[in-house]
C-alpha positions in Angstrom: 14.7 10.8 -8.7 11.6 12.8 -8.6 8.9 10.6 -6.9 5.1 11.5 -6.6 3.2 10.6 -3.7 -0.5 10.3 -3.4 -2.3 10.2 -0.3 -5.8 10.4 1.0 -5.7 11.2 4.8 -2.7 13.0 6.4 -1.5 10.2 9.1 -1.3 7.7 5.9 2.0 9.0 4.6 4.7 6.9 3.2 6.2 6.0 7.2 9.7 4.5 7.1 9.8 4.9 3.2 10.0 8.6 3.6 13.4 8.3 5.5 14.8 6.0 3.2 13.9 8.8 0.4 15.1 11.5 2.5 18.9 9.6 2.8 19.1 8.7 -1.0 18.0 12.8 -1.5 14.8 11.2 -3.3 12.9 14.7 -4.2 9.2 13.8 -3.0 6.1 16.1 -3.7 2.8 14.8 -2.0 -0.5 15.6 -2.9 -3.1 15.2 0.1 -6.6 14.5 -2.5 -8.8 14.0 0.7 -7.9 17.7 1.2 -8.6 18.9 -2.1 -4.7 19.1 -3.5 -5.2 18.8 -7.5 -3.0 16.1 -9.1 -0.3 18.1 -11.3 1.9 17.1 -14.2 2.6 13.7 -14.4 5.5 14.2 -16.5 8.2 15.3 -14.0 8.6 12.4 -12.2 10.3 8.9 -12.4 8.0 6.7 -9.6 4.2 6.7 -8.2 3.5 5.6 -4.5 -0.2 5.4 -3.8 -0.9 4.9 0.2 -3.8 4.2 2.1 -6.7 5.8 3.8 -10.1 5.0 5.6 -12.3 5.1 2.5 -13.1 2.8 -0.6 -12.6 2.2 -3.9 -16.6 2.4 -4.7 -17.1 5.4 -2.3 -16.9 8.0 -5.4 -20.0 10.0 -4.5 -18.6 10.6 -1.2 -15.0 10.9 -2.2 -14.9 12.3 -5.7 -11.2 13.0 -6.2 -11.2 9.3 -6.0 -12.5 8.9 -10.2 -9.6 11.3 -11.5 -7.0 9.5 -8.9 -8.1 6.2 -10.7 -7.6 7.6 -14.4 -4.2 9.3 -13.2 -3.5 5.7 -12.1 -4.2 4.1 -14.8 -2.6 6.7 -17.3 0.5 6.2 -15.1 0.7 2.5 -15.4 -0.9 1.9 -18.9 0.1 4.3 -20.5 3.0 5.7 -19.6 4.3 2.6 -18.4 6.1 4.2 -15.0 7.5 2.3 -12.1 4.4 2.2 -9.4 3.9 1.3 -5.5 0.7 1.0 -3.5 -0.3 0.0 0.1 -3.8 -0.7 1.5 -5.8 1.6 -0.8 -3.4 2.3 -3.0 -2.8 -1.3 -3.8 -6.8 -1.4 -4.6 -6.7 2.0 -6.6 -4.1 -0.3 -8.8 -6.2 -3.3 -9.4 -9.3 -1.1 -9.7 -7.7 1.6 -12.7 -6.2 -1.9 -14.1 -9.8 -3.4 -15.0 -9.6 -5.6 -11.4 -12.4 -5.7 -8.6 -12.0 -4.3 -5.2 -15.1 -5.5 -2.7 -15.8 -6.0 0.9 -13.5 -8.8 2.3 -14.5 -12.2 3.6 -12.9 -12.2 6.8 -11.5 -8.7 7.4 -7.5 -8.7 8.4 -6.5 -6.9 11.3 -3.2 -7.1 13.5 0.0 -8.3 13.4 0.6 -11.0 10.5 2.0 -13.1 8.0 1.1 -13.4 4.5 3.8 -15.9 2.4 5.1 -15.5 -1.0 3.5 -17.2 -4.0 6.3 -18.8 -6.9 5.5 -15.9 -8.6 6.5 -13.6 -5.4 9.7 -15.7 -4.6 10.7 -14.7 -8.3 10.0 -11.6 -8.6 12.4 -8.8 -8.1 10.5 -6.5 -6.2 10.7 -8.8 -3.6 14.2 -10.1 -3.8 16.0 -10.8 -0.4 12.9 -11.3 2.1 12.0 -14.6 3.6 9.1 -16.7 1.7 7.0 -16.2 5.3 6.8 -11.6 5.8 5.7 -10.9 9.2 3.6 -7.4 8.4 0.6 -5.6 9.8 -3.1 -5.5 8.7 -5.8 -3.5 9.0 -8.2 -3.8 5.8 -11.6 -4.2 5.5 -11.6 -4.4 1.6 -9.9 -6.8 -0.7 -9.2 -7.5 -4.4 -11.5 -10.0 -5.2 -11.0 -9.8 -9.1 -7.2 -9.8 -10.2 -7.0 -7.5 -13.4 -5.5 -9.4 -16.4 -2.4 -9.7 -16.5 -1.4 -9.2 -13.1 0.1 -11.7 -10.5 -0.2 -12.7 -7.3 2.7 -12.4 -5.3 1.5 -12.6 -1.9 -1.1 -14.0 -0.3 -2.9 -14.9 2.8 -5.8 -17.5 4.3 -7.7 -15.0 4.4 -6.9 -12.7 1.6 -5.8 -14.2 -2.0 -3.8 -11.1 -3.2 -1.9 -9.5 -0.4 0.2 -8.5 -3.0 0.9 -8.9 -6.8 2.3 -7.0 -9.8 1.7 -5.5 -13.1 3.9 -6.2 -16.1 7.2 -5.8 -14.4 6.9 -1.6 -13.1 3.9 -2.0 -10.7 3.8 -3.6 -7.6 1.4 -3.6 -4.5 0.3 -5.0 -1.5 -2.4 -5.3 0.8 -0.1 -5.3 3.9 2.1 -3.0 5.7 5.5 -2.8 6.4 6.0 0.9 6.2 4.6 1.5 9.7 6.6 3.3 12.4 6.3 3.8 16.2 3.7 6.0 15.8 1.4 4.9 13.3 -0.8 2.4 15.4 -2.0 5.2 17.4 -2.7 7.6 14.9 -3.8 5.3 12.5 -6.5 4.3 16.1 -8.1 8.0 16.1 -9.4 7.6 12.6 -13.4 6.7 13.4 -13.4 4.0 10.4 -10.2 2.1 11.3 -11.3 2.2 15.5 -14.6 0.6 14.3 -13.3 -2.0 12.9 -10.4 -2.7 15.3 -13.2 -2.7 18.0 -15.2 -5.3 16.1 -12.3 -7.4 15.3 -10.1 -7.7 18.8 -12.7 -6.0 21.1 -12.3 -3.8 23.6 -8.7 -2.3 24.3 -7.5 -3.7 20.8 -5.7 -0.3 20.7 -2.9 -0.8 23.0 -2.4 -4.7 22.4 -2.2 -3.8 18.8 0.4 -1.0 19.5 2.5 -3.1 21.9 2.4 -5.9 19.5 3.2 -3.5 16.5 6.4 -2.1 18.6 8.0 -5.8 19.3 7.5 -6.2 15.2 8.8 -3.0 14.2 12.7 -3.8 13.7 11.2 -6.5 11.3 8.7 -4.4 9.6 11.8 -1.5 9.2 14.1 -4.4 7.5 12.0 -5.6 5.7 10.7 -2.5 4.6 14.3 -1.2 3.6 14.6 -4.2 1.2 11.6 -3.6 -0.7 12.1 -0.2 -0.9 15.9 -0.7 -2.4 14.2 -3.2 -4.6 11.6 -1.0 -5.8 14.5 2.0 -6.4 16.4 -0.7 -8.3 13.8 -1.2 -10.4 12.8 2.4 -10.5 16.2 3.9 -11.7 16.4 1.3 -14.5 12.9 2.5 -15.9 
């Protein structure tokens, strides 16, 4: 298995996922687009995972990589028909190169959370095995607010509609994470866009609360994160 990854700020990497890839000797070439990589050759590999990052969808002029990421997307999962993952961004990149609409959300999510399974989510593959309640962790300030036809929810929140949902069987996303690792809370603090809103959210100190909170979670977050991941493989090496 060949699998590509994009990413758009360096501390937004695939976390837990990229151990399970290193044990199954998943070969994995990232491309960093904040830092100018250029997207190669689609046609070497078998799976797309699209991960987060501090900007938006409708930041183009600021972020320009951001329109070819989008078609690349799009070509991947339209035309080519490949299996796909996204978190966070990546799961609004989908939705966006799929003829959805990403906006500002309601009621930002951040923290430690639930979201719980639609029917559609209970029956869908992808996320065969977890509980119909996931425990995960947030930290969005953007939403899909417009599914793209054809998709379905599979997850979803008070706050947030579609936490999660799918495209014609290969592509699959979420607005949650359970990727995270020990680390991630604090690095994921130094970046000026996502302490601004954890600030404005929890208030002052959010930073360590959400870490501790994060670390009593995490042997959760990793199991459920190694189901999904086999699930998405499964899926994958059938495609």
């Amino acid at each position: 298995m060949r699998v590509l990854i994009f990413q758009h700020v360096a501390c937004e990497h695939p976390g837990v996922f990229r151990d399970f890839m290193g044990d199954d000797g998943v070969a994995t070439h990232t491309v960093e687009l904040d830092e100018g990589d250029t997207i190669p050759d689609l046609d070497p590999f078998d799976a797309l995972i699209v991960m987060g990052g501090p900007m938006d969808v409708w930041q183009k002029s600021a972020h320009p990589w951001l329109a070819p990421e989008i078609a690349a997307i799009r070509d991947w999962v339209m035309v080519r028909r490949r299996p796909f993952l996204g978190f966070c961004l990546g799961h609004q990149l989908l939705a966006e190169a799929l003829g959805g609409e990403v906006g500002p959300a309601a009621t930002p999510e951040i923290g430690v959370m639930t979201v719980e399974l639609t029917d559609a989510g209970t029956a869908n593959p992808f996320l065969a095995g977890v509980a119909r309640r996931i425990p995960c962790f947030q930290w969005h300030s953007a939403e899909v607010v417009r599914l793209p036809d054809g998709a379905q929810v599979l997850a979803a929140s008070s706050a947030c509609p579609v936490n999660a949902m799918s495209w014609d069987g290969h592509a699959f996303s979420m607005q949650f994470h359970i990727e995270i690792t020990a680390s991630t809370v604090g690095e994921w603090g130094k970046i000026p866009e996502y302490a601004g809103a954890l600030e404005s959210a929890l208030g002052e100190g959010a930073l360590d609360r959400l870490e501790e909170e994060a670390g009593r979670q995490m042997t959760d977050f990793n199991a459920i994160s190694k189901q999904l991941y086999s699930n998405f493989m499964t899926i994958a090496r059938r495609g």
